[in-house]
VOSEDREN-151666 format. One record per residue (C-alpha): x, z, y; residue number from 0. Coordinates in steps of 0.25 Angstrom, whole numbers. Example, Ala and Ser with C-alpha at 12.3 -4.5 7.8 and 13.67 -1.06 7.14 Angstrom:
<atoms>
xx;zz;yy;resi
49;31;-18;0
55;29;-4;1
</atoms>
This chain:
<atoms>
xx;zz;yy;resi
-35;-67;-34;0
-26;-72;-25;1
-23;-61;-19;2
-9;-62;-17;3
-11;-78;-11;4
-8;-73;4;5
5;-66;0;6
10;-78;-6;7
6;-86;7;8
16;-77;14;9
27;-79;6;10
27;-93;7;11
34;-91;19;12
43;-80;13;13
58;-83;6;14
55;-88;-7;15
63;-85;-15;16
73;-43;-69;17
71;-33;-76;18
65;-19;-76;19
71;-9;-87;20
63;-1;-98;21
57;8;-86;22
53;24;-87;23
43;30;-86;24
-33;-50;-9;25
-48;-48;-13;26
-61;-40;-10;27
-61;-39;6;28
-48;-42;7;29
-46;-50;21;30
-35;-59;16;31
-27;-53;28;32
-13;-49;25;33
-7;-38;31;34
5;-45;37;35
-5;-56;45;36
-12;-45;52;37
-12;-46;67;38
-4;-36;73;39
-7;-37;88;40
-5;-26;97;41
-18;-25;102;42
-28;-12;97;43
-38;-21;92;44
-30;-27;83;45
-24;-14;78;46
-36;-10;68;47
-32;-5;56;48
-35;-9;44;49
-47;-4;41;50
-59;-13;42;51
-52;-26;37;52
-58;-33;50;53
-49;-29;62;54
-46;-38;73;55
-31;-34;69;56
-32;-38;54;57
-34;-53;57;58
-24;-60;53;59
-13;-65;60;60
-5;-72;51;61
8;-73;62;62
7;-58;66;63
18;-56;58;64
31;-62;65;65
39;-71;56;66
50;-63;50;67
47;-50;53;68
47;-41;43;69
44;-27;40;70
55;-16;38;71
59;-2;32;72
64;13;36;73
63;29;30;74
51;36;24;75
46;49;30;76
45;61;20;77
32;62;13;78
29;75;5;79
22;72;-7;80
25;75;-21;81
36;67;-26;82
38;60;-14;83
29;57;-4;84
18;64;5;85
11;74;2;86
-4;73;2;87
-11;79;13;88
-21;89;10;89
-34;87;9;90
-39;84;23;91
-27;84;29;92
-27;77;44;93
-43;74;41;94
-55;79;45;95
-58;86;29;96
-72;81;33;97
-76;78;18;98
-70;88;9;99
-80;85;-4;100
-75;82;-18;101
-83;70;-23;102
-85;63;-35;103
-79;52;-27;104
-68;51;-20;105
-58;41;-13;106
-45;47;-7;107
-43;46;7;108
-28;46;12;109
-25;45;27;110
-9;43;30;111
-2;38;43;112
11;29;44;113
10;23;31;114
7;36;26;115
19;43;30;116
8;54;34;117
-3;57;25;118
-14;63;34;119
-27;65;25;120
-27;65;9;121
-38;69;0;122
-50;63;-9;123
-62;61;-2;124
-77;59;-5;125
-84;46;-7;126
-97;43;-6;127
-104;30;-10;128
-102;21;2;129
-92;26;9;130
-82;19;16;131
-68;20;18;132
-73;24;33;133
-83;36;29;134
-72;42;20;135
-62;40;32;136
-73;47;41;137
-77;58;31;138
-63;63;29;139
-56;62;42;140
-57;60;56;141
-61;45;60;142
-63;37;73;143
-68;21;70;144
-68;10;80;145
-74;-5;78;146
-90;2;74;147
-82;12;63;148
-73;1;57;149
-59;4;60;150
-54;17;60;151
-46;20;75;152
-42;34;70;153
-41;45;59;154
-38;60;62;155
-35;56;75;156
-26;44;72;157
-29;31;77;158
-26;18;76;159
-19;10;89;160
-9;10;97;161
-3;26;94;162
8;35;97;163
20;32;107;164
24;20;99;165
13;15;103;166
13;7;88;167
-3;2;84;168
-8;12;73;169
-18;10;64;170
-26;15;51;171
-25;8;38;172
-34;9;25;173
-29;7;10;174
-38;9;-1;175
-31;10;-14;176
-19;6;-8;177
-23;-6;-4;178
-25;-8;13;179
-40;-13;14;180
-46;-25;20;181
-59;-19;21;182
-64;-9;32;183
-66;5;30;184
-79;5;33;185
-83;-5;20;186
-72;-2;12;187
-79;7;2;188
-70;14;-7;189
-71;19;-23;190
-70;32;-28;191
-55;36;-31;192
-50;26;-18;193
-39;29;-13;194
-42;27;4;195
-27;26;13;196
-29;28;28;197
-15;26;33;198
-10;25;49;199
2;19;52;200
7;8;63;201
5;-7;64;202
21;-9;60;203
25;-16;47;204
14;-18;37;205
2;-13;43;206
-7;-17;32;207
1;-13;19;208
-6;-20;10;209
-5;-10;-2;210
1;2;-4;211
4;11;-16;212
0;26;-13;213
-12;24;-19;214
-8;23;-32;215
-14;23;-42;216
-23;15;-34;217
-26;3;-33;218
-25;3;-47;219
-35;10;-51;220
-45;8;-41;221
-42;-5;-34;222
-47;-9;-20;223
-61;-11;-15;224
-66;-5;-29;225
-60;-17;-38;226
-47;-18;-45;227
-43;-30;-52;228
-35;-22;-61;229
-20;-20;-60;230
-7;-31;-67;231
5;-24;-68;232
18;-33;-67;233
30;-31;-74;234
45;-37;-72;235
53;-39;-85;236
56;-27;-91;237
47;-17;-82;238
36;-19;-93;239
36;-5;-99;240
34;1;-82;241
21;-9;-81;242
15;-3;-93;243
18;10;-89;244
13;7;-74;245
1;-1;-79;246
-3;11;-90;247
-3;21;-79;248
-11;12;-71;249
-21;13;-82;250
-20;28;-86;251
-24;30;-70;252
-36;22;-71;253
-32;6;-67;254
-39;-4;-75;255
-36;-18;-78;256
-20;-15;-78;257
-10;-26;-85;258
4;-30;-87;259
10;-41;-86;260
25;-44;-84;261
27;-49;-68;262
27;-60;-63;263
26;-64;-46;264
15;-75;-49;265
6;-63;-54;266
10;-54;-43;267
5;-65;-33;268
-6;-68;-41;269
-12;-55;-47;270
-26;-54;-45;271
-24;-38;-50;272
-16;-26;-43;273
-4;-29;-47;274
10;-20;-51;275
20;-26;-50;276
34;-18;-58;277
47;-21;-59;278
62;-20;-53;279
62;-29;-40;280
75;-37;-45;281
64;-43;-54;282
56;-46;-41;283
64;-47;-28;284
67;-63;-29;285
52;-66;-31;286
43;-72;-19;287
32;-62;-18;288
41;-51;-19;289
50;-58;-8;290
37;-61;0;291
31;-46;-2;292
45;-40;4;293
45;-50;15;294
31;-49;21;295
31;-34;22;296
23;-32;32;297
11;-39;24;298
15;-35;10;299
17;-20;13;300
31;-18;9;301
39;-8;13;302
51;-8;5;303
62;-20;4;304
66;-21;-10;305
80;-29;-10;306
88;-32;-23;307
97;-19;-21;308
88;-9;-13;309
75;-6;-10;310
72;0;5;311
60;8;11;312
56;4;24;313
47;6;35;314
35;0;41;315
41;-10;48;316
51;-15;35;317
64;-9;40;318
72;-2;30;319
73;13;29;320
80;16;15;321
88;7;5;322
86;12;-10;323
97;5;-20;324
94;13;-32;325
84;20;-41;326
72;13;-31;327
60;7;-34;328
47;4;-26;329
31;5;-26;330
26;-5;-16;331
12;-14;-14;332
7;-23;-9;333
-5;-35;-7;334
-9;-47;-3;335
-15;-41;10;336
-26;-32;14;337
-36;-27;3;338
-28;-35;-7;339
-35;-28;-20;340
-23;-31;-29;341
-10;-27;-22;342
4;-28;-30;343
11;-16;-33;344
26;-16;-35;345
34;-5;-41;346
48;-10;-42;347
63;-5;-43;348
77;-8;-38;349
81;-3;-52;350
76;2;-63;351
76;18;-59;352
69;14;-46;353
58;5;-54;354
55;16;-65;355
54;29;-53;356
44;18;-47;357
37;16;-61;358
37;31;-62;359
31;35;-50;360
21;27;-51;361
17;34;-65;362
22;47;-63;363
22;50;-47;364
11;42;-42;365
11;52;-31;366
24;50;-25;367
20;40;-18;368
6;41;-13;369
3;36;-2;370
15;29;0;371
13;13;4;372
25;10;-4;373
38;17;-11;374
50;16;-14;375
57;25;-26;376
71;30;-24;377
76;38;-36;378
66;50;-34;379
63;47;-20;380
47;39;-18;381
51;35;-2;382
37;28;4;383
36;16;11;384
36;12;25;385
45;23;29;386
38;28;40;387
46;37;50;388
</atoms>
């Protein structure tokens, strides 16, 4: 698949431009739209979330983006969950509790707001045969539609516009497995065991993220759309002990189809699996795809800047909010664009420490950084990404 040919499109225009030690322990429906070339007009009917895949906001605008403008970072808010993060919100919590039966299947419902700073509604829900992601949404919390049921304007009482005395455009966006969607929720019909992200947040930086790890262990195990081309772990020189490790894990949870092979950028580019990528950044940082990933944050998602002596966490709009110099590493993802079935993952280190905590945690504490679009790992800390305010 070539997946990956749009990305490489971009970073044409983009600068052009080892060793890990023995460690411890695009697609079915999608648009072809990337999330940087979305339109991003201050007008409400161009503010649709992503939800149906067919807003008048989401066709593209290949110059909405202004030449050299980049995304920035700044400080996390405290989440309380165990190890690190949020804490779940009990079952029901900020919904209507509407459907509280315990079926054979299920899909998890997540509903979060400001890139999940603020989880609003957690819990396994049933799933009929049929059922859309709009009749789970409906069953379980309080929804308004417009555009004949299509585009969700509000949920629990949040809606999507201009809001608040910012006056900022707010929307509702979808993931499934940790993927954002290019199809609507109304014929997205999801597989029992998915994982369904309703997350709320503003039109700033990289509105249409387009993967995110908080999922994990999906979308290993179950993919996107019910297929899964199988996973292809990359590993620098000398980080092949941590891929096996990562890809035995994979299999002991359940993921099919996982290899390893040692890394190499062509294969990142064109990978026609999900695709891991492991290793210290030094063996990374002068490549062109990795260049062109940090560059284009505001299609590709990224919001930490990983520099040859520091990795930073920042916020939505890509300014820096912490600098971390040691004992760091980071989880990050991202993909070709919206309903890219095969995303790239990156766990990597500034050092060795920080690439073995990152390793671990993905083994260990998978937990520490749910719903979390991205992390970065200083000493014991997990710190999510964008730091929202």
């Amino acid at each position: 698949m070539k997946r990956w040919g749009m990305v490489i499109s971009l970073l044409i225009v983009l600068i052009c431009a080892a060793g890990c030690g023995g460690g411890s322990s695009a697609p079915d429906g999608n648009t072809g739209t990337e999330p940087g070339q979305l339109a991003l007009k201050q007008d409400k009917e161009q503010t649709q979330n992503a939800d149906t895949g067919t807003r008048p906001s989401e066709e593209a605008a290949a110059g909405a983006e202004q030449p050299g403008e980049e995304p920035g970072p700044a400080q996390p808010a405290p989440r309380a969950d165990k190890g690190s993060g949020q804490k779940e919100a009990p079952a029901g919590t900020g919904g209507a509790g509407k459907n509280s039966a315990s079926p054979a299947s299920e899909v998890s419902l997540w509903v979060t707001r400001d890139y999940a700073k603020s989880p609003l509604y957690n819990d396994k829900v049933a799933l009929k045969p049929g059922d859309s992601v709009m009749d789970i949404l409906k069953k379980n919390l309080d929804v308004n539609t417009q555009y004949g049921g299509g585009f969700v304007e509000s949920i629990n009482g949040l809606r999507s516009g201009y809001t608040g005395s910012d006056k900022k455009t707010r929307d509702w966006f979808y993931y499934a497995n940790g993927i954002i969607t290019s199809t609507g929720a109304l014929d997205y019909k999801p597989a029992p065991g998915d994982v369904i992200w309703w997350d709320y947040h503003d039109w700033g930086g990289a509105v249409f993220t387009p993967a995110l790890i908080g999922a994990f262990p999906e979308p290993f195990i179950s993919g996107y759309r019910g297929q899964n081309p199988g996973t292809v772990v990359l590993t620098a020189p000398g980080c092949e002990r941590q891929g096996h490790q990562l890809a035995e894990h994979l299999r002991n949870l359940g993921a099919k189809n996982v290899t390893v092979q040692p890394y190499n950028e062509k294969t990142v580019t064109k990978s026609e699996k999900i695709t891991l990528v492991i290793g210290l950044w030094k063996s990374f940082a002068g490549e062109q795809f990795w260049q062109g990933v940090q560059k284009q944050r505001k299609k590709t998602g990224l919001f930490i800047e990983l520099a040859p002596d520091y990795f930073a966490t920042l916020d939505m709009k890509g300014e820096i909010v912490g600098r971390y110099h040691q004992n760091v590493g980071a989880i990050t993802a991202t993909g070709s664009g919206m309903g890219d079935p095969t995303p790239v993952w990156l766990v990597t280190g500034l050092d060795q420490p920080g690439l073995d905590r990152a390793v671990n945690l993905l083994i260990s504490s998978p937990g520490s950084f749910k719903q979390y679009f991205g992390a970065v790992v200083s000493g014991e800390k997990v710190l999510p990404v964008p730091v929202v305010n």
